[in-house]
C-alpha positions in Angstrom: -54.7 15.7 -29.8 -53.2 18.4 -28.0 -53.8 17.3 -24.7 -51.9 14.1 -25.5 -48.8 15.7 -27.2 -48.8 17.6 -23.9 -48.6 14.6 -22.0 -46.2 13.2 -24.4 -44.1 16.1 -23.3 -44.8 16.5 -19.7 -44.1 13.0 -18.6 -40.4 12.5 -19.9 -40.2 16.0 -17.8 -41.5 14.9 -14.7 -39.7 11.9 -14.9 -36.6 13.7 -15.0 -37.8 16.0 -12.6 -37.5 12.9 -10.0 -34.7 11.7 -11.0 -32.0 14.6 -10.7 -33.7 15.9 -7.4 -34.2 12.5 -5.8 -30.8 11.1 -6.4 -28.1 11.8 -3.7 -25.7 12.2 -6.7 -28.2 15.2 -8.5 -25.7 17.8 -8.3 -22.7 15.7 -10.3 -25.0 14.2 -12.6 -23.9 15.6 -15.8 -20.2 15.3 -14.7 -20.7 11.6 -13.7 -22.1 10.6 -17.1 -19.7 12.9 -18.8 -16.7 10.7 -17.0 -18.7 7.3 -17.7 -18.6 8.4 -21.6 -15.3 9.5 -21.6 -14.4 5.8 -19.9 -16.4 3.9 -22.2 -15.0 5.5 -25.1 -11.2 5.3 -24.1 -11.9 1.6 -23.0 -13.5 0.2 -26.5 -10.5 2.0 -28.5 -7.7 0.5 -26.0 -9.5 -2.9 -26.6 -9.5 -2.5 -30.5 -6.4 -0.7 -30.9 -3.7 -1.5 -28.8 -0.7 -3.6 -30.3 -0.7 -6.4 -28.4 -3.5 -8.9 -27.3 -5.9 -7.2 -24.4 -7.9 -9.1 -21.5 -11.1 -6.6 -20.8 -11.9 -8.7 -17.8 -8.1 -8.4 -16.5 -8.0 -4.4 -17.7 -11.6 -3.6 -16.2 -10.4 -5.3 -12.5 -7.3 -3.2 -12.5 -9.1 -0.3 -13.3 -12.0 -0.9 -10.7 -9.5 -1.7 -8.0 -7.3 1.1 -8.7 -9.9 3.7 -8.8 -10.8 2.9 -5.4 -7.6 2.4 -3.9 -7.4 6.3 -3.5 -10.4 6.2 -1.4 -10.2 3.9 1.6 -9.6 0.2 1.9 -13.0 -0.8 3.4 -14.4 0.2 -0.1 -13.8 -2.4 -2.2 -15.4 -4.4 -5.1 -16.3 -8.5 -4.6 -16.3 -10.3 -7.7 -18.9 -13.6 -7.4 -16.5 -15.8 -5.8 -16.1 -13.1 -3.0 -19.1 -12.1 -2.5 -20.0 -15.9 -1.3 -16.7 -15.3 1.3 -18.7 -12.3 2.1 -21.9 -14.4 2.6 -20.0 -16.5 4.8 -18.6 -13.7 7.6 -22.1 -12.6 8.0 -23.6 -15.7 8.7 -20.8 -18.5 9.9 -21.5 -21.2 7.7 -20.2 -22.6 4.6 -19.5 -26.2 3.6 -15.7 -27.2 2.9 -13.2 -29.0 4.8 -12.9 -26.9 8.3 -9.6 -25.2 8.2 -8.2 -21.5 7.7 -5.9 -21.9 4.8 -3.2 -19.1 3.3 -3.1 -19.3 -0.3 0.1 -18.5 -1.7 1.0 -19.2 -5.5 2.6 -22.6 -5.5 0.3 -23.9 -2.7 -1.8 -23.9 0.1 -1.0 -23.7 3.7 -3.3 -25.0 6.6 -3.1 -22.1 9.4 -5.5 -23.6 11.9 -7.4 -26.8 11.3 -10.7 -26.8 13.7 -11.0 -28.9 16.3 -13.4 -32.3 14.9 -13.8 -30.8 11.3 -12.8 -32.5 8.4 -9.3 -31.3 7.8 -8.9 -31.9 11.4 -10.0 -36.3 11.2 -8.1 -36.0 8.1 -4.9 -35.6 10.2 -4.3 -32.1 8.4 -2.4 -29.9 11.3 -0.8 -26.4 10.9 2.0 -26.1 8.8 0.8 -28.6 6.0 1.8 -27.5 2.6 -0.8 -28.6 0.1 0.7 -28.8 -3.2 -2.0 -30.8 -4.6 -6.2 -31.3 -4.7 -7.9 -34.0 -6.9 -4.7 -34.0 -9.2 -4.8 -30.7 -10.1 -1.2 -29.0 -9.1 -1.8 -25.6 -7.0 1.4 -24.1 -9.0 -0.3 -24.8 -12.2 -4.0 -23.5 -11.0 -4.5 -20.3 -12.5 -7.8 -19.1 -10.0 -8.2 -19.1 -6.3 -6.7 -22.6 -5.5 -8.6 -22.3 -2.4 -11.9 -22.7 -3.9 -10.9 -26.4 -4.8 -11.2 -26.9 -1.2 -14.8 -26.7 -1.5 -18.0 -28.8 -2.4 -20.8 -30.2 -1.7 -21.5 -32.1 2.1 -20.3 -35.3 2.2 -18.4 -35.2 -1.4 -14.9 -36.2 -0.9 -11.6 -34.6 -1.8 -8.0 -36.1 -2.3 -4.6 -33.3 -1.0 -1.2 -34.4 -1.4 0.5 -32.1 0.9 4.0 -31.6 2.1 5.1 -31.6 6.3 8.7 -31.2 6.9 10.1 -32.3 4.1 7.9 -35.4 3.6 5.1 -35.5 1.3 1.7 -37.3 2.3 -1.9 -37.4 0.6 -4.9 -37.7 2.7 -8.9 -38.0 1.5 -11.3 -35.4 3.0 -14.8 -35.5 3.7 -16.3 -32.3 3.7 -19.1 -31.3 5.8 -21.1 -28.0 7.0 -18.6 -26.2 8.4 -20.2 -23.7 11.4 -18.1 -21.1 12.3 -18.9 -19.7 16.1 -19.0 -16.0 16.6 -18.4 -17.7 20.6 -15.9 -20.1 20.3 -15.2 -19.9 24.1 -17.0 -19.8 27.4 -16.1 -20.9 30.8 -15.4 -19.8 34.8 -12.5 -18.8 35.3 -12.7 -19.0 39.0 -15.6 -19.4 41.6 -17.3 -15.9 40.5 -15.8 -14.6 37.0 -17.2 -15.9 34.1 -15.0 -15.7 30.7 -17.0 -15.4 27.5 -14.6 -14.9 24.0 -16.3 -12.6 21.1 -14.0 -13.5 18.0 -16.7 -12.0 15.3 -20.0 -10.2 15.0 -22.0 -12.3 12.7 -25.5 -13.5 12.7 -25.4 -15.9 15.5 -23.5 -13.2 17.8 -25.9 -12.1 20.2 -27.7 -15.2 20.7 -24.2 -17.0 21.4 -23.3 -14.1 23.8 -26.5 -14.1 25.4 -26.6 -18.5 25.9 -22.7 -17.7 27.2 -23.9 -14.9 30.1 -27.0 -17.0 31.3 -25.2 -20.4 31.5 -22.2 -18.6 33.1 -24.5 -17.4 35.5 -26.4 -20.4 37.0 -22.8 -21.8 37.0 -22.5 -18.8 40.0 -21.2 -16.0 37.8 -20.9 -12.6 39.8 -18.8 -10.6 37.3 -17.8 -11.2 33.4 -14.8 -10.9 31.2 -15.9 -10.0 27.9 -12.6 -10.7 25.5 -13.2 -8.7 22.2 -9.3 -9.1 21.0 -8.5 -9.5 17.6 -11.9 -9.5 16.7 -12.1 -7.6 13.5 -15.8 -6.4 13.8 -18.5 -7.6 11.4 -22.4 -6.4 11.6 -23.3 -3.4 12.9 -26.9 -4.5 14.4 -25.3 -7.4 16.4 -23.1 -4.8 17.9 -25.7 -2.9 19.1 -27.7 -5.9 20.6 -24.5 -7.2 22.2 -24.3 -3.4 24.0 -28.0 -4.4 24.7 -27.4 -7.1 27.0 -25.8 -5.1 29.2 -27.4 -2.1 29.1 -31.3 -0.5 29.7 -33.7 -0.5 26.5 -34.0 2.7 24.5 -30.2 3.5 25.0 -28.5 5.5 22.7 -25.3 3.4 21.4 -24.2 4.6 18.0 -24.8 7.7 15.7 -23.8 7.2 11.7 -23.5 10.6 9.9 -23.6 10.5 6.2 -23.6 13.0 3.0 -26.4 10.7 2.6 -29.3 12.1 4.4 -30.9 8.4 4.4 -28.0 7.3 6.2 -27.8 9.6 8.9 -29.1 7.3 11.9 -29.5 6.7 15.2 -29.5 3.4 16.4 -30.7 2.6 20.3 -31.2 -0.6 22.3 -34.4 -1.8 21.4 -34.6 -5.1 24.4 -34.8 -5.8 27.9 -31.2 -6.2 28.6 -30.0 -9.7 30.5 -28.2 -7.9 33.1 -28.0 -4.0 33.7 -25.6 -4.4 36.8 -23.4 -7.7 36.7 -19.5 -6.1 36.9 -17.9 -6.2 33.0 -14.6 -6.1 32.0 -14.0 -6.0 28.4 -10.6 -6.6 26.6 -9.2 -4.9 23.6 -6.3 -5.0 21.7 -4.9 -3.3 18.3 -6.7 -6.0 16.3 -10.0 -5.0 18.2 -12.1 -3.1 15.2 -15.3 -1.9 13.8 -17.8 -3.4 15.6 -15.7 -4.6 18.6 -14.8 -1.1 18.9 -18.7 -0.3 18.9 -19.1 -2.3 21.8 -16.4 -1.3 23.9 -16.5 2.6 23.2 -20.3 2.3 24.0 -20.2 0.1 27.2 -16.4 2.7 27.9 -18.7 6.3 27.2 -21.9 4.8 29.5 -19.7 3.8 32.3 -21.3 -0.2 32.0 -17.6 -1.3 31.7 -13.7 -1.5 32.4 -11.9 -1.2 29.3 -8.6 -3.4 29.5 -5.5 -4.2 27.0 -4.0 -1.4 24.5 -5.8 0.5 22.4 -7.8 -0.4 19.7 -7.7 -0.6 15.8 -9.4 3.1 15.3 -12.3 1.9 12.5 -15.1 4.7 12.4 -16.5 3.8 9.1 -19.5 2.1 8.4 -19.7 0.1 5.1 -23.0 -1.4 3.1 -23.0 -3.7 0.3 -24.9 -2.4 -3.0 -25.8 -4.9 -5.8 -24.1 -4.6 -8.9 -24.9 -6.4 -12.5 -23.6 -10.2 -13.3 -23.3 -11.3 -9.5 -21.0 -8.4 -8.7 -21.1 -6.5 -5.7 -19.6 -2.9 -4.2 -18.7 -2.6 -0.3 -18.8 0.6 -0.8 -18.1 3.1 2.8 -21.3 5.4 3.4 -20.9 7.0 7.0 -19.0 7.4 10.0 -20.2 6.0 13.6 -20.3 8.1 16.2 -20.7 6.7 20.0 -22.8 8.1 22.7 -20.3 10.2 24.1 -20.0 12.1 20.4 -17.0 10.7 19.4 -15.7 9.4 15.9 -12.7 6.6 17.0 -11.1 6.7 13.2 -7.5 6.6 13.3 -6.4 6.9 9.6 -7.2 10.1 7.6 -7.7 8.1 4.0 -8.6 11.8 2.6 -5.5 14.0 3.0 -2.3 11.6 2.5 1.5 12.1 3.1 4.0 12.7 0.2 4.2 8.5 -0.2 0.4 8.4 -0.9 -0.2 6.8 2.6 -3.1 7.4 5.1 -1.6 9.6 7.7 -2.6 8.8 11.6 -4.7 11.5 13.2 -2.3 13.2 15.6 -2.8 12.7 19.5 -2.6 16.9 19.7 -5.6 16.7 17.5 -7.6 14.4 19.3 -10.8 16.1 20.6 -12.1 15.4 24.6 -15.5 14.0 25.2 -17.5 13.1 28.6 -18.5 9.8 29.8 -21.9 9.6 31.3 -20.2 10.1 35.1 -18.3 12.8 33.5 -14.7 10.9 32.4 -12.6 12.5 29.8 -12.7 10.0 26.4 -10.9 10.9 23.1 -11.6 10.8 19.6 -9.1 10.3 16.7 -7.1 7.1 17.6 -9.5 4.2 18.6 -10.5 3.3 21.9 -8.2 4.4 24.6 -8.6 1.3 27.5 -9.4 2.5 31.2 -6.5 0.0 32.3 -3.7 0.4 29.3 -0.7 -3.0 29.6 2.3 -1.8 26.8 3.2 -5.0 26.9 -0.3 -6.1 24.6 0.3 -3.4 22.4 2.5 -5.5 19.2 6.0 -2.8 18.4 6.2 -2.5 14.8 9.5 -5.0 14.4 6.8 -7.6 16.1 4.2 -6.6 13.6 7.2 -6.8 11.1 8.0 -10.3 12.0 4.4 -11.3 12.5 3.7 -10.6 8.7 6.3 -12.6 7.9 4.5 -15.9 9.4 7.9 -16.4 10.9 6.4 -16.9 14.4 4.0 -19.4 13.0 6.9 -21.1 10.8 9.2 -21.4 14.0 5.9 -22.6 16.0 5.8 -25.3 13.4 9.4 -26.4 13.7 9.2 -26.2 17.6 6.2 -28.3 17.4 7.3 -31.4 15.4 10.8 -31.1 17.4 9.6 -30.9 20.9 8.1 -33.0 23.4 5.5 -31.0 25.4 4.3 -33.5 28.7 1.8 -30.7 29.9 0.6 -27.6 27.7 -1.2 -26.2 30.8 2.2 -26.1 32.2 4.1 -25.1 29.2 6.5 -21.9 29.4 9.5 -21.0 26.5 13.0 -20.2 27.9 15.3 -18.0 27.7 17.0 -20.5 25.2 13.9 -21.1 22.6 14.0 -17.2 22.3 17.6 -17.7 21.7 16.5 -19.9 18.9 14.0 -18.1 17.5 16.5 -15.1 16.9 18.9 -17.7 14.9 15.8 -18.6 13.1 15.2 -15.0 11.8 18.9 -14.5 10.8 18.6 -17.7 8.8 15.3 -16.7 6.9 16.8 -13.7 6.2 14.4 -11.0 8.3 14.5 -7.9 7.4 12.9 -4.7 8.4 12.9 -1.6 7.0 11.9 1.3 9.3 10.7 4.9 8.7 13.8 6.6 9.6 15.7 4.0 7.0 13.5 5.1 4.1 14.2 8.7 4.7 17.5 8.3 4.8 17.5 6.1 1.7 15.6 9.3 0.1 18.4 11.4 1.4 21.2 9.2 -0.4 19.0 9.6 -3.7 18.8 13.4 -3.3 22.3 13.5 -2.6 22.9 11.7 -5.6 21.0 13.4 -7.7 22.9 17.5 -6.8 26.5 15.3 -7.0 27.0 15.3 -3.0 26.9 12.1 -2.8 31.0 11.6 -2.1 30.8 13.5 1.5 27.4 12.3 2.2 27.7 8.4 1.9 30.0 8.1 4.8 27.8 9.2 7.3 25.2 7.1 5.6 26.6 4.0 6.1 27.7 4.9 9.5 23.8 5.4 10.2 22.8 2.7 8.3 25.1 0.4 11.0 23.8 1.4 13.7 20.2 1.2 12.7 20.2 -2.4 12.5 22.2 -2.6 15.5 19.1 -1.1 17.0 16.7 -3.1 15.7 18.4 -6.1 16.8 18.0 -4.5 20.6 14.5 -3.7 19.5 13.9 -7.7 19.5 15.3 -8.1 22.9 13.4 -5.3 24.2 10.3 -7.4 22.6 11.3 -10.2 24.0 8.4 -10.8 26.4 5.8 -9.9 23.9 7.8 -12.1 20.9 7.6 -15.0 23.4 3.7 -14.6 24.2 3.4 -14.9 20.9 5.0 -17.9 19.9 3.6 -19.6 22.8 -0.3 -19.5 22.0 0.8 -20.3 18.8 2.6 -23.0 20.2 -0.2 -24.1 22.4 -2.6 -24.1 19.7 -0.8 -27.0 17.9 -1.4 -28.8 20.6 -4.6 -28.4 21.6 -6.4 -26.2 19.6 -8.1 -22.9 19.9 -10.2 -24.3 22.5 -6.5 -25.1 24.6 -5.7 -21.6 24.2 -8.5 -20.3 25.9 -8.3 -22.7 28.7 -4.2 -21.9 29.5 -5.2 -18.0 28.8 -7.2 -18.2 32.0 -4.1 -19.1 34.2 -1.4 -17.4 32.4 -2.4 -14.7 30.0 -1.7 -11.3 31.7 -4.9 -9.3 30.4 -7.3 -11.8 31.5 -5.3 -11.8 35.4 -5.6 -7.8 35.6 -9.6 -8.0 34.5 -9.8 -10.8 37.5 -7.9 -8.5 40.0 -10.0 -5.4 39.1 -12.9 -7.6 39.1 -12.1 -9.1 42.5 -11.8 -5.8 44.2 -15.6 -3.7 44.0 -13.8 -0.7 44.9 -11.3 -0.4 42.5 -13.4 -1.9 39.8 -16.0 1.3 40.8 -13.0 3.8 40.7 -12.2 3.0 37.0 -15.7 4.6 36.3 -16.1 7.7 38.4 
């Protein structure tokens, strides 16, 4: 009898034992489910109590999404619906009507219908305004209007949508929908094979690896490897697209956690496809996460030139965890490290400015790092290119404007107004920029900088200790010629602003697929990565 009341007693012990020393939260335990108490307490009397009506659902979101807003925006909690979006980056399929649609509240806009998709045979093009799907009005819809889009293969769906002015309805089929992590490969001359990397999903390094073999019994001596505006994705398809390039049982990434389990060291586990084929890889400011992977690897092991402007600056590694009904937490759990040592993360999400903004690591911060020949490499603010062009790097008026969708509104107009005989030809004038700088005074553009804020604060403070009277003057006097230089910020944009409108402009006529193929004779990245490519020498001197 005693021997069993012991073991009554010992076991709850052990238990517990395990549990506070093998969880990585032990230490906060007691102040966690102090704080989980203290929530579920306060939320049951708000819900009971409070004077009006309450939506838990609505009041438990907010409170989930605000919580971790002061943590990073990478951690972030999917609700069922988003956790099949989720699904659907990782692996590249999903069954709808083959289109990237903007939901906004009154309706839905097609951005880019793909080539031979639904949408596409429907006669959907960019621009469309859906107002409507099966009868149900988008304005009235009170969830994502977008998921109406989607169904089962080979069910049918009825839009009514609006195009310049004109409304239209249109019946779509939909169909699997497969979403390539290579939308692009090709020669771009005799010996320089052009392979575009828009996402790391599951079908990444097979893709990539079908692109560099075919590319090479079509005679290609040397590779462009385009990695721009490719947001990132998986973190082991990464790895295996460094892999192809480089020797098995390489070193390519390092994640370092408070979480001893996630402290890891990842290496090339393959026979690579080609340890000595030249590479040029492009990046640009929309280059992130796993892109960045990739090109600070292949950059700190000397395999390739790194070409365009510098990239996003994403050195955190995210994992999903399962939560209860379907739910799901993203939540960040390390920071990547390349081979050289260095941590790329640009934004310091921990110590904010006064605004309760993410403050950019400074450049007299950043810390030096060697290359395997022994080049200098910097952390802090993404990955520096070998060869930097200003010109790919977007100013923050042409950020301002591009956020706006005005360049893809006035690429709309211009493409229902114009009459384009050759697109492989096709160049804007002096006079389209002309006419997109009437279009953003007549949609009202506005952009408020830095130093206008600051000044704005100034007025307040003024205001506030009575000085207001001698201040407001000068104010205004500022405030005049502020916008006077931002309108001479869009002219000293211009050749960027018009770069932009054409792809955009070139993708309405034919496609994402068109872009690619007028990139290759008139996109200036892709003709410096040719030139350096061209010349062995110069191509060498980039890595010594």
């Amino acid at each position: 009898m005693k021997t069993r009341l012991i073991k009554r007693i010992l076991i709850p012990v052990f238990a517990a034992t395990i549990l506070f020393t093998g969880s990585a939260f032990k230490n906060d335990f007691f102040e966690i489910a102090k704080q989980i108490e203290i929530f579920t307490t306060l939320f049951k009397e708000l819900n009971m109590n409070y004077v009006d009506e309450t939506n838990p659902g609505d009041l438990m979101d907010s409170a989930i999404k605000n919580m971790l807003t002061n943590l990073d925006p990478y951690t972030r909690f999917y609700n069922e619906q988003d956790v099949e979006a989720e699904r659907i980056k990782r692996t590249g399929d999903y069954t709808g009507i083959g289109a990237n649609v903007r939901t906004l509240k009154d309706k839905l806009i097609i951005i880019e219908p793909y080539k031979d998709y639904p949408a596409d045979k429907a006669g959907l093009k960019a621009g469309d305004e859906i107002i409507k799907i099966n009868n149900v009005s988008i304005a009235d819809y009170k969830e994502e209007a977008g998921n109406l889009l989607k169904g089962a293969a080979n069910s049918s769906v009825d839009v009514t949508y609006v195009r310049q002015g004109k409304e239209n309805t249109a019946s779509i089929m939909r169909s699997e929908i497969e979403i390539n992590a290579v939308p692009h490969f090709s020669m771009i001359d005799a010996k320089t094979g052009y392979i575009v990397l828009s996402k790391f999903n599951t079908k990444t390094t097979s893709q990539t690896a079908f692109a560099l073999k075919d590319l090479k019994t079509q005679g290609a001596e040397r590779i462009i490897l385009d990695l721009r505006n490719n947001p990132g994705g998986l973190l082991r398809e990464a790895i295996s697209i460094v892999n192809l390039f480089v020797p098995k049982g390489q070193l390519v990434v390092t994640t370092k956690s408070k979480v001893k389990k996630y402290n890891k060291t990842y290496y090339t586990k393959n026979d690579p496809l080609d340890t000595e084929i030249p590479l040029v890889v492009l990046i640009n400011g929309s280059s992130a996460s796993a892109s960045e992977i990739v090109s600070g690897s292949l950059q700190d092991l000397d395999r390739a030139v790194i070409v365009g402007s510098r990239s996003f600056g994403k050195g955190l590694v995210q994992r999903p965890k399962s939560l209860t009904y379907g739910t799901q937490l993203k939540v960040t759990i390390s920071r990547y490290y390349t081979p050289s040592g260095r941590c790329i993360q640009a934004l310091d999400y921990w110590n904010r400015d006064t605004d309760g903004n993410a403050v950019r690591v400074k450049q007299e911060n950043y810390n030096a790092f060697k290359t395997k020949n022994g080049r200098n490499v910097f952390d802090g603010g993404g990955v520096y290119p070998d060869e930097d062009l200003a010109i790919t790097k977007n100013s923050p008026i042409t950020k301002a404007i591009n956020n706006d969708f005005l360049i893809f509104d006035f690429a709309t107009d211009y493409y229902y107004k114009n009459n384009i005989p050759d697109i492989n030809t096709f160049k804007l004038t002096n006079a389209d920029f002309s006419d997109f700088k009437n279009f953003l005074s007549s949609n009202n553009f506005s952009f408020e900088t830095k130093t206008e804020k600051s000044l704005s604060n100034v007025l307040i403070q003024a205001e506030k200790e009575e000085l207001d009277d001698d201040i407001l003057k000068d104010y205004n006097t500022l405030l005049a010629n502020l916008n006077t230089s931002k309108s001479k910020a869009i002219d000293e944009n211009k050749e960027q602003i018009l770069g932009l409108l054409t792809d955009e402009i070139v993708k309405r006529h034919a496609y994402r697929e068109g872009l690619y193929e007028y990139y290759k004779t008139h996109n200036l990245e892709i003709k410096k990565a040719t030139e350096i490519l061209a010349n062995p020498s110069k191509y060498q001197s980039y890595l010594k």
